[in-house]
Backbone as a ProteinNet text record, in pm:
[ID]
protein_1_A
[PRIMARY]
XXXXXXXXXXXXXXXXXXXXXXXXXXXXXXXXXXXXXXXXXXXXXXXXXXXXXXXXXXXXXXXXXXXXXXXXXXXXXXXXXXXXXXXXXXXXXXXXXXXXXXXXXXXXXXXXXXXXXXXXXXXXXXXXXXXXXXXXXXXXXXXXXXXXXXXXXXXXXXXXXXXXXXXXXXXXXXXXXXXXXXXXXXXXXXXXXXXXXXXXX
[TERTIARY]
-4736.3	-4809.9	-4946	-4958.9	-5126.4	-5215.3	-5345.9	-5443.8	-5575.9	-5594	-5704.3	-5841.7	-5961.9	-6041.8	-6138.8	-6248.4	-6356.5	-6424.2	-6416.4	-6439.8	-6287	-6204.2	-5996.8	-6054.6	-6094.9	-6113.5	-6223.7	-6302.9	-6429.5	-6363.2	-6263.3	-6259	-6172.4	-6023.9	-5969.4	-6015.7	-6091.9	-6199.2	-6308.4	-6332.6	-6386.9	-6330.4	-6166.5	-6048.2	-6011.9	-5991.6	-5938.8	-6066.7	-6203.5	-6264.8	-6296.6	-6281.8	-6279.8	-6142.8	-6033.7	-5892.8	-5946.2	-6010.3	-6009	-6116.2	-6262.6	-6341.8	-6265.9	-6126.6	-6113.3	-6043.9	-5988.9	-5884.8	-5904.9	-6056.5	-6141.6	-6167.3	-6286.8	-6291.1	-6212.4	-6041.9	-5988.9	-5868	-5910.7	-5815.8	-5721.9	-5855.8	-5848.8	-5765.7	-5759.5	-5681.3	-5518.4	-5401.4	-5283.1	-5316.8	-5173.5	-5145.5	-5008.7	-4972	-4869.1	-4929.1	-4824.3	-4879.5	-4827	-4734.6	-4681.4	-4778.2	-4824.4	-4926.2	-5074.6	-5075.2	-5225.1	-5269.6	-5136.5	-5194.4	-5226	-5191.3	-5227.5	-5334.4	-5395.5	-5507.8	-5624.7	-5595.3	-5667.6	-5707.8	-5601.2	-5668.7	-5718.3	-5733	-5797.2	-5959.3	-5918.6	-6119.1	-6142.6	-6075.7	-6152.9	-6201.1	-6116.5	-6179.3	-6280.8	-6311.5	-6415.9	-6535.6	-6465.2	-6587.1	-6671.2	-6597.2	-6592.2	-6729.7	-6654	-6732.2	-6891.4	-6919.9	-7049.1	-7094.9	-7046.4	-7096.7	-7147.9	-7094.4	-7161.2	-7238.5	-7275.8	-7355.2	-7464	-7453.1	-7540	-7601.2	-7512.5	-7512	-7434.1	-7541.5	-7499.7	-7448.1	-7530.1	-7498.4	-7313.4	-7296.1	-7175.6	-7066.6	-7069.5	-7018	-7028.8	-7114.3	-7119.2	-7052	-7043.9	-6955.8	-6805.8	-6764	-6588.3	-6617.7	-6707.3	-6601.4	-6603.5	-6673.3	-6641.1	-6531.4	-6516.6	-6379.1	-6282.9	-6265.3	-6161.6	-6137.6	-6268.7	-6232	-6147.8	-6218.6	-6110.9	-6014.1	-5957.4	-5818.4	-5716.3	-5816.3	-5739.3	-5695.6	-5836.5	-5769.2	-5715.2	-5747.7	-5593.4	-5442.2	-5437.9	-5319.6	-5286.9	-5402.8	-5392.6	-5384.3	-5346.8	-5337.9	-5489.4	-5601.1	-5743.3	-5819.9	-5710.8	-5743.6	-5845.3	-5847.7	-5928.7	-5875.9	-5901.3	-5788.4	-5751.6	-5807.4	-5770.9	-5789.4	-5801.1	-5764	-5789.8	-5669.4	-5659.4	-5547.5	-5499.7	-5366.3	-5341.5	-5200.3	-5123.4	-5062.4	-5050.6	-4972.4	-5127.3	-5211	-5290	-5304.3	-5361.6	-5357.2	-5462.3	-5549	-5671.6	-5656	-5578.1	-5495.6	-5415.9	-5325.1	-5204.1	-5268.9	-5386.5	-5415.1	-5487.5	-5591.2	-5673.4	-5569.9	-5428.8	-5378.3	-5284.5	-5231.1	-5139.5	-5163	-5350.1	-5413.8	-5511	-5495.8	-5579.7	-5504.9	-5656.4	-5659.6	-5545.6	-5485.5	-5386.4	-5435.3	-5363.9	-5399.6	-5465.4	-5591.3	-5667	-5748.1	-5712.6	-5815.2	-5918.5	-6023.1	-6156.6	-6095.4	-6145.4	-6157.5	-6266.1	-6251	-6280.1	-6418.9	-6496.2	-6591.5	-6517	-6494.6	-6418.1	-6311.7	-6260.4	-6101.5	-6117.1	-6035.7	-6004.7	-5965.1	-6010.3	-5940.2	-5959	-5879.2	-5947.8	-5885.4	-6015.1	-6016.7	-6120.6	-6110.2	-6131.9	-6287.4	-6449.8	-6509.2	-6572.4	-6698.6	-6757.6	-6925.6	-6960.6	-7073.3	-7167.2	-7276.6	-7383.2	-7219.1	-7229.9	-7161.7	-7029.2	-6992	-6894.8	-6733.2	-6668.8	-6543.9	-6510.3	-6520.8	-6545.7	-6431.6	-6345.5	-6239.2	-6272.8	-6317.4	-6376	-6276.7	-6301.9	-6185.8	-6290.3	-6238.2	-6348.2	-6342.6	-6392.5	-6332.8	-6350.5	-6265.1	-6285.9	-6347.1	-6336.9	-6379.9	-6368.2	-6268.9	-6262.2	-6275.8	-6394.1	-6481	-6567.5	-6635.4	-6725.5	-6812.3	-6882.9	-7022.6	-7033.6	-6870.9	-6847.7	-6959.8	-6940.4	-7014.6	-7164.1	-7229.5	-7360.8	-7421.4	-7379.1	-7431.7	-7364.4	-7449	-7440.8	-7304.6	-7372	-7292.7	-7153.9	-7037.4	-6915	-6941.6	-6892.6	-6831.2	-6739.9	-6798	-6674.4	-6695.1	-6579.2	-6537.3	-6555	-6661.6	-6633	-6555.6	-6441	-6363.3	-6419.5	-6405.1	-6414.8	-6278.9	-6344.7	-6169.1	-6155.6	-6259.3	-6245.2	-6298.5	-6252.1	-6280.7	-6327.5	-6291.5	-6367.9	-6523.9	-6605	-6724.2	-6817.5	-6913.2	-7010.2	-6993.1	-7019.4	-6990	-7114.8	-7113.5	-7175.4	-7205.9	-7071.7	-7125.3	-7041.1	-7071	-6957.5	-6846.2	-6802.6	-6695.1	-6601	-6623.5	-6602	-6574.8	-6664.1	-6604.6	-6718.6	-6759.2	-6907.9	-6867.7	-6907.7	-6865.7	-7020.5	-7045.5	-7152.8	-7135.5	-7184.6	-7204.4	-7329.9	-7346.8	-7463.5	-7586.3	-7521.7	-7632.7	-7674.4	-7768.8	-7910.3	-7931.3	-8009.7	-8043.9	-8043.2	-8053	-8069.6	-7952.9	-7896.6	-7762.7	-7835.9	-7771	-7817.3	-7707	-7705.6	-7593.1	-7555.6	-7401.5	-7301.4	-7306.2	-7326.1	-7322.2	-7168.4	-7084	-6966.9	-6941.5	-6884.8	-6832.8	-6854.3	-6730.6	-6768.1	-6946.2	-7023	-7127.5	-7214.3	-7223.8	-7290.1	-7241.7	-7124.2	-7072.4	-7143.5	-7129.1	-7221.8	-7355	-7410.5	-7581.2	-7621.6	-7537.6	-7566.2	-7506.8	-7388.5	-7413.7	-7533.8	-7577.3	-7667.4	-7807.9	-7864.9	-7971.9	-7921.4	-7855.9	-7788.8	-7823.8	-7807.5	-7777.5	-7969.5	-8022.4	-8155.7	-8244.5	-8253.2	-8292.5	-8269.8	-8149.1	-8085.3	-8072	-8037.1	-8017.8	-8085	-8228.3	-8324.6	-8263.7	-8125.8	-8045.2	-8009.2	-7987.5	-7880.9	-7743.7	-7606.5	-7524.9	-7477.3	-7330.6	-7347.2	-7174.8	-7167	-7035.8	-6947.7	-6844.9	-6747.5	-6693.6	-6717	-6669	-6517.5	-6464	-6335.6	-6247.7	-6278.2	-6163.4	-6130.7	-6207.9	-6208.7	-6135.5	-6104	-6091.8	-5893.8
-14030.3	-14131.2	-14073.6	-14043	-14015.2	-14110.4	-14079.3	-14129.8	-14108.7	-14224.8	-14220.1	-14181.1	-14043	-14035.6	-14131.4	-14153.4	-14221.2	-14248	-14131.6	-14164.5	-14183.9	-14198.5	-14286.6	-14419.7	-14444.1	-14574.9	-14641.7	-14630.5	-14650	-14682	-14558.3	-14573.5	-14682.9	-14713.4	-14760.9	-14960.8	-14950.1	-15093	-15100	-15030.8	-15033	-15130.2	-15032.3	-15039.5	-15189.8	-15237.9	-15375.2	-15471.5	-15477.7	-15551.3	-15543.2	-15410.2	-15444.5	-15534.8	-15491.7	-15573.9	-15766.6	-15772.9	-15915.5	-15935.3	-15918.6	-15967.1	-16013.4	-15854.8	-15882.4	-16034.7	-16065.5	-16121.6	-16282.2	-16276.9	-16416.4	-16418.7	-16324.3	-16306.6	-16355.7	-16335.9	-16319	-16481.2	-16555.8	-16639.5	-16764.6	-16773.6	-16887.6	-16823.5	-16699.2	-16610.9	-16598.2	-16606.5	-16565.1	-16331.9	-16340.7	-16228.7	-16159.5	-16264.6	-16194	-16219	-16066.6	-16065	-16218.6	-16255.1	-16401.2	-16521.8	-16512.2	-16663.4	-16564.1	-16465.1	-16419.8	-16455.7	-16380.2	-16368.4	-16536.3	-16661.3	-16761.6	-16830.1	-16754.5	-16744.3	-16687.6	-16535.8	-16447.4	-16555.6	-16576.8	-16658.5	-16782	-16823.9	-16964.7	-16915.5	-16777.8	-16747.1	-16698.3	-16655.4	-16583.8	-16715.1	-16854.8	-16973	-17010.3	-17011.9	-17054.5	-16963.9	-16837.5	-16710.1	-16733	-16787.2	-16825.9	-16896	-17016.8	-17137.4	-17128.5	-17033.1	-17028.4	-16927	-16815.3	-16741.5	-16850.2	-16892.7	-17036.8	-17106	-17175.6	-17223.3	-17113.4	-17025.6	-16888.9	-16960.1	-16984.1	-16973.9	-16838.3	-16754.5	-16582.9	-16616.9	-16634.6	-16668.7	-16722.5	-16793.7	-16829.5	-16746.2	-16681.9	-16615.8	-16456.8	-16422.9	-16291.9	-16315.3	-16452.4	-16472.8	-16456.9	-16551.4	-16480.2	-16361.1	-16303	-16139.7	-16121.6	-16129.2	-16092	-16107.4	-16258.1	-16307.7	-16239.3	-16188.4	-16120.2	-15966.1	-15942.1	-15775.3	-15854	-15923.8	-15940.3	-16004.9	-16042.6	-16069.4	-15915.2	-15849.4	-15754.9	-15626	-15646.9	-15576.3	-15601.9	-15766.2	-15831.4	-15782.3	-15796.6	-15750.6	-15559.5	-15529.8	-15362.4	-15327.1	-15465.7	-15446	-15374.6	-15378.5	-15396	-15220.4	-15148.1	-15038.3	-15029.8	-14934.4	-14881.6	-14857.9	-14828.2	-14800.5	-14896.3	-15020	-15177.1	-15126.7	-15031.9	-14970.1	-14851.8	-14784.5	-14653.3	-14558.7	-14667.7	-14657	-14776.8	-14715.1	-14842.7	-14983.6	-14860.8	-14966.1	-15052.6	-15030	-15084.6	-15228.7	-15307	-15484.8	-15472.8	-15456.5	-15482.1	-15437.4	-15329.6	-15310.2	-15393.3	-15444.8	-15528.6	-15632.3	-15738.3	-15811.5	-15847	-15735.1	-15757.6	-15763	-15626.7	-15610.8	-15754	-15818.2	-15943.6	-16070.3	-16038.5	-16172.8	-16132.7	-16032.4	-16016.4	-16102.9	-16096.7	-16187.3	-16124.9	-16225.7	-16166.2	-16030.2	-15956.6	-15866.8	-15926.9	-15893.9	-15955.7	-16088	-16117.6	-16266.4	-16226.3	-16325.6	-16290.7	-16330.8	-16241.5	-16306.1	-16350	-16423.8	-16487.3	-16419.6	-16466.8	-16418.2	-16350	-16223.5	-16163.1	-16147.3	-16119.8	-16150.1	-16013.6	-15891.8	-15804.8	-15854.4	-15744.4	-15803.1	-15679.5	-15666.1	-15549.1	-15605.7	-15633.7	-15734.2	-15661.5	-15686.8	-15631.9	-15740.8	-15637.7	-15748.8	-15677	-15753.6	-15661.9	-15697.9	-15588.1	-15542.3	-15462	-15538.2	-15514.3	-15472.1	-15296.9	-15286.3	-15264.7	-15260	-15162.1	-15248.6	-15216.9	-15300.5	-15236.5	-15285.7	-15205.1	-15307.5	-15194.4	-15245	-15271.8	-15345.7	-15337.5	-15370.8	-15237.4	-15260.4	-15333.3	-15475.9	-15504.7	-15516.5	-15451.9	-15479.5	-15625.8	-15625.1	-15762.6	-15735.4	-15832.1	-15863.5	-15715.4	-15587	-15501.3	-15352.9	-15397.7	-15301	-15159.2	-15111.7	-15027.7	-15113.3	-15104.5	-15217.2	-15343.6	-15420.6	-15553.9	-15630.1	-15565.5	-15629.3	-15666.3	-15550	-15501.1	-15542.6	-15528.1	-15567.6	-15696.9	-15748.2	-15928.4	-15906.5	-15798.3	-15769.8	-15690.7	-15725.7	-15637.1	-15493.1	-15371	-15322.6	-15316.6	-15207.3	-15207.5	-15090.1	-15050.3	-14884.4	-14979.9	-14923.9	-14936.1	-14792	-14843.9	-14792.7	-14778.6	-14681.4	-14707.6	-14732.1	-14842.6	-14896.8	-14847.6	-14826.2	-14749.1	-14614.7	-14522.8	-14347.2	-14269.2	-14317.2	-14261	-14305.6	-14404.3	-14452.7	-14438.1	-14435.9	-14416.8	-14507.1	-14501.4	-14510	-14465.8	-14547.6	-14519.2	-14380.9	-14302.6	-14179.3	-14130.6	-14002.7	-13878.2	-13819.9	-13925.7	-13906.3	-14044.6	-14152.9	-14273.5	-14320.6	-14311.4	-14407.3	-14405.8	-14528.3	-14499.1	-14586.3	-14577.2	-14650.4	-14721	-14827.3	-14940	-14981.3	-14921.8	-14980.6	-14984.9	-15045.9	-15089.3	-15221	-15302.3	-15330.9	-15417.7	-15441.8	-15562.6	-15681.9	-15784.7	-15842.2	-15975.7	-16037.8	-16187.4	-16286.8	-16382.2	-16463.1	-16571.9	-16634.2	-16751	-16853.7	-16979.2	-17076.7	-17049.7	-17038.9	-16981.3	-16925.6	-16800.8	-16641.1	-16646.5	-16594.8	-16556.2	-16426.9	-16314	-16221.5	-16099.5	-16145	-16137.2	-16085.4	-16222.3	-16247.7	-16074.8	-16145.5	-16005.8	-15881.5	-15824.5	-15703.9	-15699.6	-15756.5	-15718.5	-15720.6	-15810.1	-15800.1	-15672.7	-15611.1	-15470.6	-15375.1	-15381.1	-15262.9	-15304.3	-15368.5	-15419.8	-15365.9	-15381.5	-15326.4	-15186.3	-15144	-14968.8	-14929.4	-14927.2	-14895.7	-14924.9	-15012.1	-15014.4	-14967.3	-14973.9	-14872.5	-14742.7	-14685.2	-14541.9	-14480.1	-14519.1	-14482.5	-14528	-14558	-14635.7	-14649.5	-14720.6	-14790.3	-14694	-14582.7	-14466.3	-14477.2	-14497.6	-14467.4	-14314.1	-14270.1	-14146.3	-14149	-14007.4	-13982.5	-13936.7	-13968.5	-13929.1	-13732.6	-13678.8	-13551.2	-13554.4	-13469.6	-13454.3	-13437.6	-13405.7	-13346.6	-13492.5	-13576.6	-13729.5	-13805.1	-13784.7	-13880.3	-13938.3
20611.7	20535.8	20497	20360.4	20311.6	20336.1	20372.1	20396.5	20298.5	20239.6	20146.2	20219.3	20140.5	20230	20173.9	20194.7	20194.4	20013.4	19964.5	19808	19765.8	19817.9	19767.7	19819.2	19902.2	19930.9	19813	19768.8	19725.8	19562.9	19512.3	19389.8	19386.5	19486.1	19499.5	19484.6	19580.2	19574	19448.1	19382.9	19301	19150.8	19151.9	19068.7	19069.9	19228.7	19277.3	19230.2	19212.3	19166.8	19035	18957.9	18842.3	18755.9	18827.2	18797.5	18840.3	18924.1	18973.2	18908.8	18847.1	18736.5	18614.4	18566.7	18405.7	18419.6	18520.4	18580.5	18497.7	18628.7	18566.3	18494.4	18371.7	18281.7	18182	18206.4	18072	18133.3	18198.2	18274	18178.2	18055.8	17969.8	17872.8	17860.3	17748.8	17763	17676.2	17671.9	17671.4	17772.4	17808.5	17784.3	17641.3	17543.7	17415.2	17357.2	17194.5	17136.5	17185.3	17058.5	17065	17224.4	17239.6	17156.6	17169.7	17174	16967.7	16903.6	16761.6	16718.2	16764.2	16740	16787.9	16890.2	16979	16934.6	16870.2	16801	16655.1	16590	16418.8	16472.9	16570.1	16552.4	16610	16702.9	16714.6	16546.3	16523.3	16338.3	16296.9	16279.1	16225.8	16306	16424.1	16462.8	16420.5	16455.6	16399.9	16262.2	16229.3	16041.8	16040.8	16050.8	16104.4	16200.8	16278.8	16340.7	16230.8	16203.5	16076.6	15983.7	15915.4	15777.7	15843.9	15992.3	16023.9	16071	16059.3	16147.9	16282.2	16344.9	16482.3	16548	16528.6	16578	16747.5	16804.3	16972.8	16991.4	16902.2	16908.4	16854.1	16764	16668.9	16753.5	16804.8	16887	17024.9	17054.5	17193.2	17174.6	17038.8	17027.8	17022.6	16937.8	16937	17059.1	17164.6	17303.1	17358.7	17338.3	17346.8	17297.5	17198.3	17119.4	17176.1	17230.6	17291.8	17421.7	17516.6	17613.5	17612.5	17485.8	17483.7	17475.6	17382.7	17353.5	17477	17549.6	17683.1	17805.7	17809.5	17847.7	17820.2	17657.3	17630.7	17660.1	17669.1	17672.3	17856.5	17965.4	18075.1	18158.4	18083.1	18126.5	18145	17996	18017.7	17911.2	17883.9	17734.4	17641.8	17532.6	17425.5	17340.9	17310.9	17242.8	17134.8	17053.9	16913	16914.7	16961.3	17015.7	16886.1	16870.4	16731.1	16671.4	16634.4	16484.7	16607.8	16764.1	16816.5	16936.6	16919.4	17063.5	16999.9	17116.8	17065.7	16977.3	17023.6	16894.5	16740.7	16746.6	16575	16524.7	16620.2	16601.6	16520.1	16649.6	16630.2	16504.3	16474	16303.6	16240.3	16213.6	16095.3	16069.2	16164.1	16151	16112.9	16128.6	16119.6	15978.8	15926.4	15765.9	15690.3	15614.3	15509.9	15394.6	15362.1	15231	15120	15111.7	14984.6	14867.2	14830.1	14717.2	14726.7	14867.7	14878.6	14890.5	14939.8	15013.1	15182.6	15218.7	15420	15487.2	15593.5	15620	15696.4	15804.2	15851.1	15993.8	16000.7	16136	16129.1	16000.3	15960.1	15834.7	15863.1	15794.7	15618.2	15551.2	15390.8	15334.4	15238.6	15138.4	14979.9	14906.9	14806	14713.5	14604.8	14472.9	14431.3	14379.3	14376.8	14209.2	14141.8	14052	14110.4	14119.7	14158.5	14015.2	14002	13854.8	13739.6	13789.1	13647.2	13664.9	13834.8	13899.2	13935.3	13941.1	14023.4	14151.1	14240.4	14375.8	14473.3	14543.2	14650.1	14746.8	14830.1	14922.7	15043	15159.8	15274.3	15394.2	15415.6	15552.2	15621.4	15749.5	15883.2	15952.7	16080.3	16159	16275.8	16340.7	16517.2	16598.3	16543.9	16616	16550.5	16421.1	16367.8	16439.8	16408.8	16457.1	16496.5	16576.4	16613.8	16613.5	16604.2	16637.5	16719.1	16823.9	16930.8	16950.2	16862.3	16873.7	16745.3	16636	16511.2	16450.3	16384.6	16322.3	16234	16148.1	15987	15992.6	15971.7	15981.5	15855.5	15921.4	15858.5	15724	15577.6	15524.6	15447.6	15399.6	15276.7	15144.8	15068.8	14896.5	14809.5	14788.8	14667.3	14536.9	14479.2	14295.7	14243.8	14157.1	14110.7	13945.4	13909.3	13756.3	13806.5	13825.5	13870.2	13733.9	13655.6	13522.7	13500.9	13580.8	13546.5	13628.9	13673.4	13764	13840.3	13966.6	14134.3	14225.1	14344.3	14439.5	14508.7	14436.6	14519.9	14440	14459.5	14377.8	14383.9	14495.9	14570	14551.3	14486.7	14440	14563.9	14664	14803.4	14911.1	14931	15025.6	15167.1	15260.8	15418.8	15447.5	15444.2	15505.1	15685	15733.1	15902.8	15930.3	16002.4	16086.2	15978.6	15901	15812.7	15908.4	15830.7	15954.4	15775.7	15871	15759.7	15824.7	15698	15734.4	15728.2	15831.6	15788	15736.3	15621.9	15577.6	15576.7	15551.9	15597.3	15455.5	15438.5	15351.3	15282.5	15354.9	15269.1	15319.9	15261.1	15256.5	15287.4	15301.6	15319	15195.9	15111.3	14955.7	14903.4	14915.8	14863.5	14974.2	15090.9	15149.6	15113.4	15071.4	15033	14898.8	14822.7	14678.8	14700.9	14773.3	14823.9	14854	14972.8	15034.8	14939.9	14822.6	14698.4	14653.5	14619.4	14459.3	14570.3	14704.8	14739.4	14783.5	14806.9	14803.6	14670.6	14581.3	14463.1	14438.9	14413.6	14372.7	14480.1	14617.5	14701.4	14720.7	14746.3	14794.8	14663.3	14531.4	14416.8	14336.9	14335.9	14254.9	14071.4	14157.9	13986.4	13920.3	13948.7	13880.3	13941.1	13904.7	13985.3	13951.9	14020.8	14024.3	13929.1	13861	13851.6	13900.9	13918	14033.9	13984.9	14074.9	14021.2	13995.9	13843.1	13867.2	13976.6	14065	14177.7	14259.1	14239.4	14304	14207.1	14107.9	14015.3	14023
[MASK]
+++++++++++++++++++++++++++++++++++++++++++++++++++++++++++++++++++++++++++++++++++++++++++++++++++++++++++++++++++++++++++++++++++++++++++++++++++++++++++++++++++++++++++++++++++++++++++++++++++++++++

């Protein structure tokens, strides 16, 4: 019979209380994918909903919620969007917003907008973005949707993380994605856009 030495014991108890925190932690949460994705879209509506009221405190507590569902479902490891298959992928891609809509506040979309002169695709992330947790403003990729015309970059494709700013009661999603081109573009590009080099096109 092996005998755990003194740092086996330690990590061991360590392991057993972090399992019995996520435990509580996650008690109110479903711990299958079928209860969870109906679990998951009704926090995006609430998410929604404290977003339009900018009640951040509330709106920064689901996503919390939403990571520990997701590593609930990921059995309380790491990795909740690790791939195509971890819960936290599952969960955004099943619960996006339809092709071409607008989405919701915490709810993935990639929807077509016009910006000053531009038509721009915009891919947006949800609840399990880059900096979900930490920053107000989601994540998103601008596309050039006419490649023959001037664009954000010369590469017809620019990535927005980390924006800061102000929430106001019903800014939409949509509306903030053109706000942050239209001050990109007159800040970072003092109103020149750029042409996309042939090899992008």
């Amino acid at each position: 019979m092996t005998q755990l030495g003194f740092s086996g014991l330690l990590t061991e108890a360590d392991t057993a209380n972090g399992q019995r925190q996520l435990d509580k932690a996650t008690a109110h949460l479903p711990g299958a994918m079928a209860e969870a994705l109906p679990c998951y879209r009704r926090m995006i509506e609430r998410h929604h909903a404290a977003m339009s009221a900018t009640d951040i405190d509330k709106a920064m507590s689901i996503r919390e919620d939403a990571h520990l569902l997701a590593a609930k479902l990921n059995g309380g490891t790491c990795g909740i969007i690790a791939g195509p298959d971890a819960p936290g992928c599952i969960l955004e891609r099943e619960s996006a917003a339809a092709p071409g809509s607008f989405p919701l506040w915490g709810q993935a979309g990639d929807f077509i907008l016009t910006a000053g002169t531009m038509r721009v695709r915009i891919e947006m992330c949800g609840m399990f973005g880059i900096g979900s947790t930490s920053c107000l403003f989601p994540g998103f990729h601008a596309h050039a949707v006419e490649r023959d015309r001037p664009f954000l970059s010369e590469t017809g494709f620019r990535t927005f993380l980390g924006v800061s700013g102000d929430l106001v009661p019903g800014l939409t999603p949509e509306d903030f994605a053109r706000a942050v081109i239209a001050a990109h573009v007159d800040r970072e590009l003092k109103g020149r856009l750029k042409a996309i080099e042939p090899r992008h096109r």
